[in-house]
C-alpha positions, -999 to 999 in steps of 0.1 A, spaced: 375 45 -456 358 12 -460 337 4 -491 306 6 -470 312 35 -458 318 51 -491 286 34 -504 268 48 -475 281 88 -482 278 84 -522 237 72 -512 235 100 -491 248 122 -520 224 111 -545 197 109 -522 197 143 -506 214 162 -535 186 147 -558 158 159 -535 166 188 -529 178 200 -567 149 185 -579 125 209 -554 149 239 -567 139 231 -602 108 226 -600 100 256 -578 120 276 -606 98 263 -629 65 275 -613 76 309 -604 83 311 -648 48 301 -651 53 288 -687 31 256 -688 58 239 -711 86 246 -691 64 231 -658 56 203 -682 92 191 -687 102 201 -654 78 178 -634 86 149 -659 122 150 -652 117 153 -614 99 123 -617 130 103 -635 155 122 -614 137 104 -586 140 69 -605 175 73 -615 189 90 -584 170 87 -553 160 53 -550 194 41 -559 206 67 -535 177 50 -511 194 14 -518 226 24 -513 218 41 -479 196 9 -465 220 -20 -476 251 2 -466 233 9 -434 224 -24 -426 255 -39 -431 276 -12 -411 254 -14 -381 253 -56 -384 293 -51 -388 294 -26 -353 271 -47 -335 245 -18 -331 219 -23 -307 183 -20 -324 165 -17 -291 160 14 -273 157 48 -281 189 65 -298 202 79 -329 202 50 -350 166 40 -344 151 71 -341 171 74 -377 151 48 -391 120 57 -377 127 92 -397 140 76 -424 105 47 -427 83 80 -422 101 97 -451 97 68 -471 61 65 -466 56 103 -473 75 99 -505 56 64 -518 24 74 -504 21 109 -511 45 124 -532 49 96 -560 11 98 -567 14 137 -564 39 138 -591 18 120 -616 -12 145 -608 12 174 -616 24 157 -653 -11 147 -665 -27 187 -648 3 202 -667 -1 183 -698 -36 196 -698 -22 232 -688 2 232 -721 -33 225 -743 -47 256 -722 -19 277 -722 -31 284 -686 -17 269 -653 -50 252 -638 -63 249 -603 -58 216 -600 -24 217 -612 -18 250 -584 -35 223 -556 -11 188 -567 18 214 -564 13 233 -531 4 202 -518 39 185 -530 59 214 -519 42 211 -484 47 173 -479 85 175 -503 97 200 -475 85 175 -448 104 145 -470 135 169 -474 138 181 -437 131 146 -420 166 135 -441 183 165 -431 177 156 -394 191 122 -401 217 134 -413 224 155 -383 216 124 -359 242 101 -383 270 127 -378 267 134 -345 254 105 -329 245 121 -301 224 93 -281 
């Protein structure tokens, strides 16, 4: 196996293993209902992101590029690879745009909710709107996945 290659697969790894251990986490968290526990919880989702998917995202885009430049891929047309990135830019946007600032929201409501001892509103609203977008930015990968293994058309 080349060394891009194994790059590519260890990106993959962090990046999809992160996102989708994190969401088991945190969901745990929530269902436990303990403010504290949510507290720490959404804190360390938030590093988890810094210290495994966006290396996990590096690895995956300067692997990627350097594969496809290596195989002379074409980047025109419609087929796996480019409907890939497409997937991939759109995740990247959901995660940046929304889920980022959505994260913050739930550390500084839960903060507030270990003062009250009570899980607030606005805490309930950053979250279900996180899980709705974070299952959107966990699926789109999955696909990606599918179309890099397969690579169907």
């Amino acid at each position: 196996m080349n060394l891009w290659l194994t790059l590519h697969l260890i990106g993959v790894v962090l990046f999809l293993g992160n996102i989708i251990t994190a969401a088991f986490w945190k969901v745990r968290a929530d269902l436990l209902k303990n403010p504290a526990l949510i507290h720490s919880t959404v804190k360390n989702v938030m590093l988890a992101d810094y210290v495994f998917t966006l290396p996990g995202l590096v690895f995956i885009i300067v692997s990627g590029i350097a594969m496809a430049v290596r195989a002379e891929m074409p980047m025109s047309g419609l087929n796996w690879l480019s409907l890939s990135l497409i997937l991939f830019a759109v995740t990247g946007i959901i995660w940046l745009a929304v889920l980022i600032p959505l994260q913050r929201a739930m550390i500084r409501h839960s903060a507030q909710c270990i003062e009250s001892g009570n899980i607030s509103k606005a805490y309930r609203k950053a979250s279900l709107f996180w899980a709705i977008f974070g299952i959107a930015a966990t699926l789109l990968p999955i696909i990606i996945l599918y179309f890099m293994i397969t690579k169907g058309f």
